[in-house]
C-alpha positions in Angstrom: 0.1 -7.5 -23.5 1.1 -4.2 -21.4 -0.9 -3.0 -18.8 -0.1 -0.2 -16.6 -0.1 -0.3 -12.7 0.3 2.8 -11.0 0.6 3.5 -6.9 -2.1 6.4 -8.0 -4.5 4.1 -9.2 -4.7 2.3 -6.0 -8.1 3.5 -4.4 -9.7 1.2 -1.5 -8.3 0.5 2.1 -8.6 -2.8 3.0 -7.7 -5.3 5.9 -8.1 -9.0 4.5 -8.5 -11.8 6.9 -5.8 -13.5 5.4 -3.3 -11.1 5.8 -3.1 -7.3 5.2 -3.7 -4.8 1.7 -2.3 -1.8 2.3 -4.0 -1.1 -1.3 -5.9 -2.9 -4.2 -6.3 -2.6 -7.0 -9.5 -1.5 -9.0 -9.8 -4.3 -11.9 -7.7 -7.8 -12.0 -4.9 -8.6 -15.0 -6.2 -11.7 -16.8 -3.3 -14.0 -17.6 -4.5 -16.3 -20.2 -2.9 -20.1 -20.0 -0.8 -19.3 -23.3 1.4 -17.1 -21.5 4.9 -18.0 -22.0 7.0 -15.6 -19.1 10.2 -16.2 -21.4 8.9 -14.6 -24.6 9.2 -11.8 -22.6 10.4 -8.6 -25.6 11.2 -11.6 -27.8 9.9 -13.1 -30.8 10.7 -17.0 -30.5 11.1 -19.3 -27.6 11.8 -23.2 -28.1 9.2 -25.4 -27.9 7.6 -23.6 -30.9 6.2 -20.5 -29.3 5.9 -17.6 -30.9 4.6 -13.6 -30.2 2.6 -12.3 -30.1 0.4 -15.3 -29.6 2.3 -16.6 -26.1 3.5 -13.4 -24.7 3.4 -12.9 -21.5 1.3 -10.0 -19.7 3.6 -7.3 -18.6 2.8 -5.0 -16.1 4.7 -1.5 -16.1 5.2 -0.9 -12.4 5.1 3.1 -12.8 6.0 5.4 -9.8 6.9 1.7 -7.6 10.6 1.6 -6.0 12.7 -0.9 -4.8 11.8 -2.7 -1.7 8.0 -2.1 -2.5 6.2 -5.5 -1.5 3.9 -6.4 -4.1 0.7 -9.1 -2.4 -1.2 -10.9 -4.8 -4.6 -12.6 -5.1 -5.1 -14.9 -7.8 -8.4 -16.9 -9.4 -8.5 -19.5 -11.7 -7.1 -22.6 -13.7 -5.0 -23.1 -16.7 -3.6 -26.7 -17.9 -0.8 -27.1 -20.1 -1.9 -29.9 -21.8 -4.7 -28.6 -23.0 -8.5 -29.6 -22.5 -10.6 -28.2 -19.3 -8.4 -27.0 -16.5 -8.8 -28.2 -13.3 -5.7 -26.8 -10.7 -5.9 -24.2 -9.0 -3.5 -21.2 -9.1 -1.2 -23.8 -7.3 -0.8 -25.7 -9.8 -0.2 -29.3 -10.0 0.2 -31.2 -6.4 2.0 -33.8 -8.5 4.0 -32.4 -11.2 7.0 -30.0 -11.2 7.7 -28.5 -14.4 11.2 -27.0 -15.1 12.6 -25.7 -18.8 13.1 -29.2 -19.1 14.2 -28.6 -23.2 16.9 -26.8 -22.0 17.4 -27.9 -18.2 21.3 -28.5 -16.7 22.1 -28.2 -13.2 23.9 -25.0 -12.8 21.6 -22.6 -14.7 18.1 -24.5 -14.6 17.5 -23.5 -18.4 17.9 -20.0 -19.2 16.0 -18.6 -21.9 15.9 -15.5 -23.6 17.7 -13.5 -20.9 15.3 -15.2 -17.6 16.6 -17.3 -15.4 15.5 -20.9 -15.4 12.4 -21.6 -13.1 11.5 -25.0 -11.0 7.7 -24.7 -10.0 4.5 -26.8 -10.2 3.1 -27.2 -13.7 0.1 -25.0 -14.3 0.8 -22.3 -11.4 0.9 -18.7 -12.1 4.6 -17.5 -12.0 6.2 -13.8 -12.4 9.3 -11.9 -13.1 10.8 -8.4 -12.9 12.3 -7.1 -15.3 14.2 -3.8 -16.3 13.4 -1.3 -19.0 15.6 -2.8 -21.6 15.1 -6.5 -23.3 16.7 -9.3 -20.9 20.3 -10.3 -22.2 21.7 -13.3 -21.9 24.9 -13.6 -20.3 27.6 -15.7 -19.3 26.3 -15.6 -15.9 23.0 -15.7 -15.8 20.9 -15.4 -12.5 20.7 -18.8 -10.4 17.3 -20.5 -10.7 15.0 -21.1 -8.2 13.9 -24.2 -7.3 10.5 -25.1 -5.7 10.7 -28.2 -4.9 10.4 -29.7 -0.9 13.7 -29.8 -1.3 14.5 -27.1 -3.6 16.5 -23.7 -2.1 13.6 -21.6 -1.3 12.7 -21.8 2.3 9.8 -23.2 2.9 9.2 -23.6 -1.2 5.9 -22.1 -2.7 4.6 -21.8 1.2 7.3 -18.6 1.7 6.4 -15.8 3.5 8.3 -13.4 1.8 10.4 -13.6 -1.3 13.1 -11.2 -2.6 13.5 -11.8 -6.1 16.5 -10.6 -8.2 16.3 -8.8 -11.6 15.4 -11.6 -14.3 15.0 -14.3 -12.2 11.2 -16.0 -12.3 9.4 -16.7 -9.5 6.3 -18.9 -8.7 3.6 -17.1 -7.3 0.1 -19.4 -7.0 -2.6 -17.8 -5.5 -0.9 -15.5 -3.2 -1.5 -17.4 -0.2 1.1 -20.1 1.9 -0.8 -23.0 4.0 -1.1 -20.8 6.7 -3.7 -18.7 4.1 -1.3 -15.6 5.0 -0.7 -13.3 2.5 2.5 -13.6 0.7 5.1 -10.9 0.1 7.2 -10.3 -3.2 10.1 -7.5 -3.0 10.1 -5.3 -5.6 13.9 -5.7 -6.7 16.5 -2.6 -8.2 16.2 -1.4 -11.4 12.9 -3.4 -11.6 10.2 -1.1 -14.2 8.0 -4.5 -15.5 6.1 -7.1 -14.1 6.1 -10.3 -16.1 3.0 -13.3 -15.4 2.6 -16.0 -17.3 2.2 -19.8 -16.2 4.1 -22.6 -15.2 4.6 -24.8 -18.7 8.2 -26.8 -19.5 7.6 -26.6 -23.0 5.3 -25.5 -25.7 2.4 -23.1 -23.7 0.7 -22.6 -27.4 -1.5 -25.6 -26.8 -2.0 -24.6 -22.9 -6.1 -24.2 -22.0 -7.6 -21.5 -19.5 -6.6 -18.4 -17.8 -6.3 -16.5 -14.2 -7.6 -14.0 -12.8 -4.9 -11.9 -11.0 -5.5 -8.7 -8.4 -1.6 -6.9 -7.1 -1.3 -4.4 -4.8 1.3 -2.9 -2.1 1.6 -5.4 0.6 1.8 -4.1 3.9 4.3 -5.7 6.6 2.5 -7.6 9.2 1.0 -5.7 12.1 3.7 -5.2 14.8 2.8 -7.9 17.8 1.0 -6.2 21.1 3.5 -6.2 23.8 2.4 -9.2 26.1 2.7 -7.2 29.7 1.3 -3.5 28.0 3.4 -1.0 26.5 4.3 0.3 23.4 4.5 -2.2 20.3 6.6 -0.9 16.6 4.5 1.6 14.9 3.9 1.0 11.1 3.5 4.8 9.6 2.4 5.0 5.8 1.6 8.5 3.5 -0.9 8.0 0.8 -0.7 4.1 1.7 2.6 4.0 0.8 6.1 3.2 2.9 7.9 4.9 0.0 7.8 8.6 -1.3 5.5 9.4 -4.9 6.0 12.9 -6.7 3.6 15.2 -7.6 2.0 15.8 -4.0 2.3 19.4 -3.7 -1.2 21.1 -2.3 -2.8 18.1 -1.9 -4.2 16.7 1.0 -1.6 14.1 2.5 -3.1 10.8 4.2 -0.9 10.1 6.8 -1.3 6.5 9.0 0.0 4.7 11.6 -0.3 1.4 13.2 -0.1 1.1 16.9 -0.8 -2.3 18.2 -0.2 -1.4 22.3 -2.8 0.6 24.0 -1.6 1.5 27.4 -2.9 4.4 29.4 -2.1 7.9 27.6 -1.4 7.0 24.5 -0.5 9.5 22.0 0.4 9.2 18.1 1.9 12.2 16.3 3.5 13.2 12.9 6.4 14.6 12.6 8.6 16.5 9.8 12.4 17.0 9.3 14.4 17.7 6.4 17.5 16.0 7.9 16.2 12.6 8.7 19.4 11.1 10.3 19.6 14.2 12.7 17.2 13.0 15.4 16.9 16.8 17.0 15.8 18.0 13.8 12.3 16.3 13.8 9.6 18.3 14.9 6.2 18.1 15.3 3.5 18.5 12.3 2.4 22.4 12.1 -1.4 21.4 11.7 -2.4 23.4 14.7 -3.0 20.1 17.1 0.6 19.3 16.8 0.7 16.3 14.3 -2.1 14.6 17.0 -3.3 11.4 14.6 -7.4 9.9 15.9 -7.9 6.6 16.4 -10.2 4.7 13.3 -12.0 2.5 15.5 -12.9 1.2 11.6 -9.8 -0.4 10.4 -7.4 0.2 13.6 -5.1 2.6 12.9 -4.7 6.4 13.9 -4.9 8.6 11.0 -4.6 12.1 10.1 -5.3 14.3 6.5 -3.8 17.4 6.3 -2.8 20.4 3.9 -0.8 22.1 6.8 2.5 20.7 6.2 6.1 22.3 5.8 5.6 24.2 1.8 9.6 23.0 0.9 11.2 20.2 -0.9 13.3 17.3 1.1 10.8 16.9 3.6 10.3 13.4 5.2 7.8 12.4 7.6 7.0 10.0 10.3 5.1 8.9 13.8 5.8 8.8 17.0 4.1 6.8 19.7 4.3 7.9 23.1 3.0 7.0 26.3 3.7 7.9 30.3 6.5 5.5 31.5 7.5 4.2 28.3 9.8 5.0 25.9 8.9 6.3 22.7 8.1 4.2 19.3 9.5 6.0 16.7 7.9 4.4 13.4 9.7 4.1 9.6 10.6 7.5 8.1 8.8 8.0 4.7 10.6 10.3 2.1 11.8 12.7 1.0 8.4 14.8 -0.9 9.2 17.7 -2.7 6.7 20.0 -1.7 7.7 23.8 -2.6 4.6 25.7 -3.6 4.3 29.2 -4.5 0.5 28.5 -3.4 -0.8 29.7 0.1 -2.1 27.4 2.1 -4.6 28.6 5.0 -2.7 28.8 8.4 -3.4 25.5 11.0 -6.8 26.1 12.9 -7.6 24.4 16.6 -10.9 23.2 16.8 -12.5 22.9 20.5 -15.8 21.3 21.2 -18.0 20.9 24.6 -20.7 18.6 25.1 -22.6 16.9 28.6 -22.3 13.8 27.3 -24.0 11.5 24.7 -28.0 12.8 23.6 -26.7 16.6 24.7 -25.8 19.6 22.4 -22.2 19.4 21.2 -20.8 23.2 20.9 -17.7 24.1 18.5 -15.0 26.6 18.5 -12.3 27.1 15.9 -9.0 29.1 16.3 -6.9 30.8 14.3 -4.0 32.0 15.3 -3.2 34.2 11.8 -6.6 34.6 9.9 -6.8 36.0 6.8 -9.1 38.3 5.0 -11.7 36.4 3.0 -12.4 33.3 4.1 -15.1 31.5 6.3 -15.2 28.2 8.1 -17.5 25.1 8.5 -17.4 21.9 10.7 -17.4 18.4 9.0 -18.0 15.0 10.3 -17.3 11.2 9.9 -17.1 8.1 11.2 -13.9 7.1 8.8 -11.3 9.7 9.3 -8.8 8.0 7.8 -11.0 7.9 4.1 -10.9 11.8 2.7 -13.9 11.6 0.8 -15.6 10.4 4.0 -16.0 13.8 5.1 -19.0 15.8 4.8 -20.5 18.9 6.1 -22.0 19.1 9.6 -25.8 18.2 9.4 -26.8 21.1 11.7 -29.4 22.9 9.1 -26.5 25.6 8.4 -24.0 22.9 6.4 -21.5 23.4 9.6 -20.8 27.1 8.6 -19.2 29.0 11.7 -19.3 32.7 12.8 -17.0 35.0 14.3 -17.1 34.9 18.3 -17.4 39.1 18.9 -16.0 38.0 22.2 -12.7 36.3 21.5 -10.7 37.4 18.7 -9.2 35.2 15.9 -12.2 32.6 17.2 -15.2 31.6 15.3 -18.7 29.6 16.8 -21.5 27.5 15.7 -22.2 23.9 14.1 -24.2 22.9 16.9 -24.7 19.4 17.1 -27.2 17.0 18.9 -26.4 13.8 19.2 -28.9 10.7 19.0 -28.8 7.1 20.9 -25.5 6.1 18.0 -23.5 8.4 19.6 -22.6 6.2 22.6 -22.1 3.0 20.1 -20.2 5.0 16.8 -17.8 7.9 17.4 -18.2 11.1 15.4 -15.5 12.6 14.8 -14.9 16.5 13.6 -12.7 18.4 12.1 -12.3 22.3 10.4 -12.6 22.8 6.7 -11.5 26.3 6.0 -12.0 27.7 2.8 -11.6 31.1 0.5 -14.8 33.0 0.1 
């Protein structure tokens, strides 16, 4: 079975108590108990399995690089001895499996171009694989072992796992003792994703199925610095540590995690075409200077914009600053390719004025280099950091502005009252401009 999982198909934010999504997935893979990870682009495997009747889901990772960390959560029960299942994603507290019909000590039973695998019996296990069929080889990639005293640090409860190329790995439900999510490292040349479960010989008579959800897996939050300051900042575009094509005129999400919060406190985004030149960065062009608002909803400052440099090579990342400490420069993300021959409306300043919460809240937009045709309306949320969040100001006009006969290049309106929330919920505001 294929299935497709693109980084464009990811769609919903989400912080898990467990540990953190930076995306999920819309719909889980069901990996049935029959499937056999080594029948992976092969017909036979011993034991008497056969495709297409014990192949193994494959997942084609499109648009995913190398070093993505892939998080899983996993539901379910499969036994292979058939009958009515009854571990979990685990699999058996009791019983490690291993290719047993073709186990020796130096290779752990290679099969079919995979790597030899010791795990417990009936747990969900993976492996990546390239674009071409596995080939077997005179040196085949070492197996991993499992076991208490296998040589994976601390064995199925790892926090992190770095796979190589053809080399099966156990995954359970997703989760070590410490019910933190667990990390997998997307390895080079990797383009499929292979699950199956945990069987030593012989999965055609195996009995029941998982339930299995992937998505990016974000690296833990950076720790609060004990006595204040600045902690690392965690910057993502589109969710995403690595650069995806096809952004052009788009709205870019950018986001950044900032776990210190001392006085003055101030995330931006920055651009350079020359990342390793650390003069070249400069702030974002959006007209507040790359300023990112806090999301008092999911922690992190965020900021969409369409005002970014219109040229190919261009990398991106944050910068936290505060007064009296030095800067935390976050990961660069890039290079995007984003030439256009399409004109994007110059960066607008917006300016508000208000007495306080239950008063009138007054805005102003300014343009530096209007152009002819086009008007511009206020829009509110309470989730900056979701794009669809966004809708027009409720002030009986839709947040439509005029031009200020006063001030040139400035336009009024979208007044706004604000009710007994407004102390509890922030609202925040932004410019949409538009061509009319």
């Amino acid at each position: 079975m294929l299935l497709t999982m693109k980084k464009g198909k990811f769609l919903v934010l989400l912080l898990v108590a467990s540990g953190f999504f930076s995306q999920a997935l819309a719909a889980p893979f069901e990996v049935p108990g029959t499937a056999n990870p080594w029948l992976v682009d092969a017909t036979t495997a011993s034991g008497g399995d056969t495709a297409p009747g014990q192949s193994p889901v494959i997942i084609s990772l499109v648009d995913f690089v190398a070093g993505d960390q892939l998080g899983f959560t996993v539901t379910g029960s499969v036994s292979f001895g058939g009958g009515t299942p009854t571990d979990p994603p685990d699999g058996s507290l009791f019983i490690v499996r291993d290719l047993y019909h073709l186990y020796d000590s130096t290779n752990g039973g290679p099969e079919n171009g995979l790597a030899g695998l010791n795990a417990p019996a009936n747990a969900l296990v993976g492996a990546f694989v390239g674009p071409t069929i596995p080939v077997p080889g005179p040196t085949p990639q070492p197996f991993l072992n499992f076991t208490v005293d296998g040589n994976v640090p601390s064995n199925i409860d790892y926090p992190s796992l770095a796979p190589e190329l053809n080399q099966p790995f156990f995954i359970g439900d997703g989760l070590n003792a410490s019910n933190i999510r667990q990390r997998v490292v997307v390895p080079p040349g990797a383009t499929r994703l292979v699950l199956g479960s945990m069987d030593g010989s012989g999965w055609y008579n195996n009995s029941g199925s998982f339930s299995v959800e992937v998505a990016i897996a974000a690296e833990p939050p950076p720790v609060p610095p004990p006595h204040g300051g600045l902690s690392l900042t965690q910057f993502t575009v589109n969710g995403s540590g690595s650069p995806t094509a096809g952004l052009k005129d788009t709205v870019l999400s950018f986001s950044a995690l900032q776990t210190g919060f001392p006085a003055g406190l101030k995330v931006r985004v920055q651009t350079s075409t020359t990342p390793n030149d650390s003069g070249s960065w400069t702030d974002l062009p959006n007209g507040s200077g790359g300023y990112m608002t806090k999301d008092e909803t999911s922690g992190r400052f965020v900021l969409n914009a369409t005002n970014y440099p219109l040229q190919n090579g261009i990398s991106f990342r944050a910068i936290s600053s505060a007064p009296g400490y030095a800067d935390s420069i976050s990961n660069i993300v890039g290079p995007f390719d984003l030439a256009s021959s399409t004109l994007h409306v110059p960066a607008t300043k917006l300016f508000l004025a208000t007495n306080g919460a239950g008063q009138v809240i007054n805005f102003r937009a300014q343009e530096d280099n209007p152009l002819a045709g086009f008007a511009v309306r206020v829009q509110a949320t309470t989730t900056p950091g979701v794009e669809a969040s966004w809708k027009d100001l409720s002030d009986g006009n839709d947040g439509h502005m005029f031009p200020f006969q006063l001030a040139s290049n400035t336009w009024c309106g979208g007044r706004l009252h604000t009710d007994g929330e407004a102390g509890e919920r922030v609202i925040l505001t932004r410019i949409r401009l538009y061509s009319t």
